[in-house]
Residue frames as a rotation matrix with the C-alpha (Angstrom) as fourth column:
UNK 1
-0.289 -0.036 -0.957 15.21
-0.373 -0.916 0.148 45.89
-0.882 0.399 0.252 19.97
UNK 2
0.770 0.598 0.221 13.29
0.142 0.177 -0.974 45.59
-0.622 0.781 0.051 16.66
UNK 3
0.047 -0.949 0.312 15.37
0.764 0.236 0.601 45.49
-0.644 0.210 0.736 13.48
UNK 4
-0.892 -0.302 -0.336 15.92
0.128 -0.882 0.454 48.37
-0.433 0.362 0.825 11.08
UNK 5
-0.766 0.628 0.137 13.31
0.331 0.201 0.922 46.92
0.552 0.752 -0.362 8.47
UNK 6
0.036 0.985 0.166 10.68
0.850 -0.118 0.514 48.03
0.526 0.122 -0.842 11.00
UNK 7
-0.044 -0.222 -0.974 12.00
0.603 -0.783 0.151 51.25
-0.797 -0.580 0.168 12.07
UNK 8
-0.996 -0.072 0.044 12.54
0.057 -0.193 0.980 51.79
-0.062 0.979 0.196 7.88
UNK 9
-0.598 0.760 0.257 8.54
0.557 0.162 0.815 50.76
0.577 0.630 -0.520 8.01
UNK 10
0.037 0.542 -0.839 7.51
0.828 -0.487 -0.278 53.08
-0.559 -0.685 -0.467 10.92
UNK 11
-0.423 -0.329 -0.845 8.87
0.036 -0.937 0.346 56.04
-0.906 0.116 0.408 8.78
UNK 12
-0.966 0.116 0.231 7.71
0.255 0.278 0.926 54.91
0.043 0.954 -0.298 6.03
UNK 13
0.067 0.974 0.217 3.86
0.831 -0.175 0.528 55.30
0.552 0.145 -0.821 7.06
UNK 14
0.301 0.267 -0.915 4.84
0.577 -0.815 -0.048 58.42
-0.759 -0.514 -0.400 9.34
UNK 15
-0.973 -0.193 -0.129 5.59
0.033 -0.664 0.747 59.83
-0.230 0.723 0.652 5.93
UNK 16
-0.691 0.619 0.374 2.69
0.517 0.061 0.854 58.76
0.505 0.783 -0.362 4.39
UNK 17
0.339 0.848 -0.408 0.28
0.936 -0.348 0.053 60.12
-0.097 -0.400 -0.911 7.42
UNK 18
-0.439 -0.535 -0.722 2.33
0.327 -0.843 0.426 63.50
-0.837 -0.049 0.545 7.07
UNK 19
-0.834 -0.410 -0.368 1.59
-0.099 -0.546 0.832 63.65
-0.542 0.731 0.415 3.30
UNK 20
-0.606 0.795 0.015 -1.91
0.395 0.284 0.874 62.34
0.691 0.535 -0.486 2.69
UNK 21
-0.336 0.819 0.466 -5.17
-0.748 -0.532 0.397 63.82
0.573 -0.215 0.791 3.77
UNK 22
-0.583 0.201 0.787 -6.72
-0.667 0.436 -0.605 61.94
-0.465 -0.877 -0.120 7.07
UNK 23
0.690 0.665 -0.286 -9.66
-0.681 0.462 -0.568 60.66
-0.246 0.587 0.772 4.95
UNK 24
0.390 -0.463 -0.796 -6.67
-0.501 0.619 -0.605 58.59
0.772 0.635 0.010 2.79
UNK 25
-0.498 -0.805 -0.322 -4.61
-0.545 0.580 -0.606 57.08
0.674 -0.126 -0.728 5.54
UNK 26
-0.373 0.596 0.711 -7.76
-0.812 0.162 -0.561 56.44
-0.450 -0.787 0.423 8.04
UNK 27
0.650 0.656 -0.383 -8.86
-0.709 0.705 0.005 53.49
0.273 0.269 0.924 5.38
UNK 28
0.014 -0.862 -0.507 -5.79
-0.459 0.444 -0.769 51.95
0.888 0.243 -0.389 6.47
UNK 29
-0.809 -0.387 0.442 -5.67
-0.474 -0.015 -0.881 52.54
0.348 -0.922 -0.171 9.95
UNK 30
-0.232 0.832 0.505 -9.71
-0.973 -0.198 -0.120 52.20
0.000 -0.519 0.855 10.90
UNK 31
0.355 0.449 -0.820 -9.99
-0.364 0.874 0.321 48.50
0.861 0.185 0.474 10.15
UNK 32
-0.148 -0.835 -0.530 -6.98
0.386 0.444 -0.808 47.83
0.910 -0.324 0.257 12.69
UNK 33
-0.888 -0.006 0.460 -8.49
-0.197 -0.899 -0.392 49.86
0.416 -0.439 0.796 14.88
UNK 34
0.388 0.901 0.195 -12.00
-0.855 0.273 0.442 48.35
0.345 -0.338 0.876 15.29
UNK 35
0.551 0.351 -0.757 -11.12
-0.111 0.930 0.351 44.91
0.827 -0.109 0.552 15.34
UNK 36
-0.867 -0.422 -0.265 -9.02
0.266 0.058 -0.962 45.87
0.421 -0.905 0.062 18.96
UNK 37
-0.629 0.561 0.539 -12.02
-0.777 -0.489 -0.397 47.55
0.041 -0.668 0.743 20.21
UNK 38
0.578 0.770 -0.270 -14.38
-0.641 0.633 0.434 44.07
0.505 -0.078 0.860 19.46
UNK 39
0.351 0.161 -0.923 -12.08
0.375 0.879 0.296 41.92
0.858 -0.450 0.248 20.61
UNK 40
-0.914 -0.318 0.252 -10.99
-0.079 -0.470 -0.879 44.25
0.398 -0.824 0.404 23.55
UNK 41
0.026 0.951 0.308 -15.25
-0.965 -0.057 0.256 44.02
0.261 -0.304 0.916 23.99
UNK 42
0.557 0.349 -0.753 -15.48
-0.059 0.922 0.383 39.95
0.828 -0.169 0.534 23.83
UNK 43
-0.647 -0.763 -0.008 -12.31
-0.064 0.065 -0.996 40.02
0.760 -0.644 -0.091 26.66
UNK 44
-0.717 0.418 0.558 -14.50
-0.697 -0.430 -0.573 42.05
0.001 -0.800 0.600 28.91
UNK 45
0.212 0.976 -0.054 -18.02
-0.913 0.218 0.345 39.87
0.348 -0.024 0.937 28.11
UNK 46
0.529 0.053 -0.847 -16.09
-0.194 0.979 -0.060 36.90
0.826 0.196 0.528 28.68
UNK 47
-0.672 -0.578 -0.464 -14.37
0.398 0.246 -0.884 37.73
0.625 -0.778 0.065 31.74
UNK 48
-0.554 0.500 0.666 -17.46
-0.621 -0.780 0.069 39.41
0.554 -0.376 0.743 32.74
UNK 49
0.421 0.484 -0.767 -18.74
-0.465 0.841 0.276 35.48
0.779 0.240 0.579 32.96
UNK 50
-0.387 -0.868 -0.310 -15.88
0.207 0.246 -0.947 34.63
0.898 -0.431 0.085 34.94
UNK 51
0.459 0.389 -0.799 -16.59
0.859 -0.425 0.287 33.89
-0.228 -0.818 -0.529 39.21
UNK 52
0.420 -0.032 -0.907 -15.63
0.595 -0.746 0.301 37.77
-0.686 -0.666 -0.294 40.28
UNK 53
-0.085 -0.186 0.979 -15.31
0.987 0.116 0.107 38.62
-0.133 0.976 0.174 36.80
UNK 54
0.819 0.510 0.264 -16.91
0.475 -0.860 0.187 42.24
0.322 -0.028 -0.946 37.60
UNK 55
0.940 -0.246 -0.237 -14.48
0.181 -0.229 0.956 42.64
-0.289 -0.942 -0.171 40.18
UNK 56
-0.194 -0.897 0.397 -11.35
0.604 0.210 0.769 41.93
-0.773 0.389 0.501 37.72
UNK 57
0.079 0.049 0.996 -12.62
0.963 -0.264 -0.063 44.11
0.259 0.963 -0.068 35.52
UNK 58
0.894 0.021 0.448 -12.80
-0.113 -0.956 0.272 47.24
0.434 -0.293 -0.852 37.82
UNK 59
0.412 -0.910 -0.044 -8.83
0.340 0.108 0.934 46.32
-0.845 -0.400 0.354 38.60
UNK 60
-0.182 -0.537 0.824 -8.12
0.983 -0.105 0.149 45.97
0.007 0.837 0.547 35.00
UNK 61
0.141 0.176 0.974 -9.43
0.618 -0.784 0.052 49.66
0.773 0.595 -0.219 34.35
UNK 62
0.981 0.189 -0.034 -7.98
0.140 -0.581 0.802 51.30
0.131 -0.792 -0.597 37.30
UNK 63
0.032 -0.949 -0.312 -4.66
0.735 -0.189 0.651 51.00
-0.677 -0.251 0.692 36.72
């Protein structure tokens, strides 16, 4: 179980997305957001490299 301090900081920004306009809290979020989707992209190119690399990738996205 996580301690309070980040249960205190989860509310803390589900206030803020509650009380600011999408536009304001999306500079926050959108950086954290891309940089899973590139390196969620290099995973895939680099296990794509991998022997049966194709094959482990149509497991991974089927579950």
């Amino acid at each position: 179980m996580r301690d309070k301090t980040h249960m205190e900081q989860v509310e803390r920004w589900a206030l803020f997305v509650k009380t600011h306009p999408r536009s304001e809290w999306i500079k926050h979020v959108k950086p954290l957001v891309d940089s899973q989707i590139t390196m969620a992209e290099r995973f895939y190119r680099k296990l794509k490299k991998q022997k049966n690399g194709a094959e482990k990738i149509r497991k991974l996205k089927n579950q």
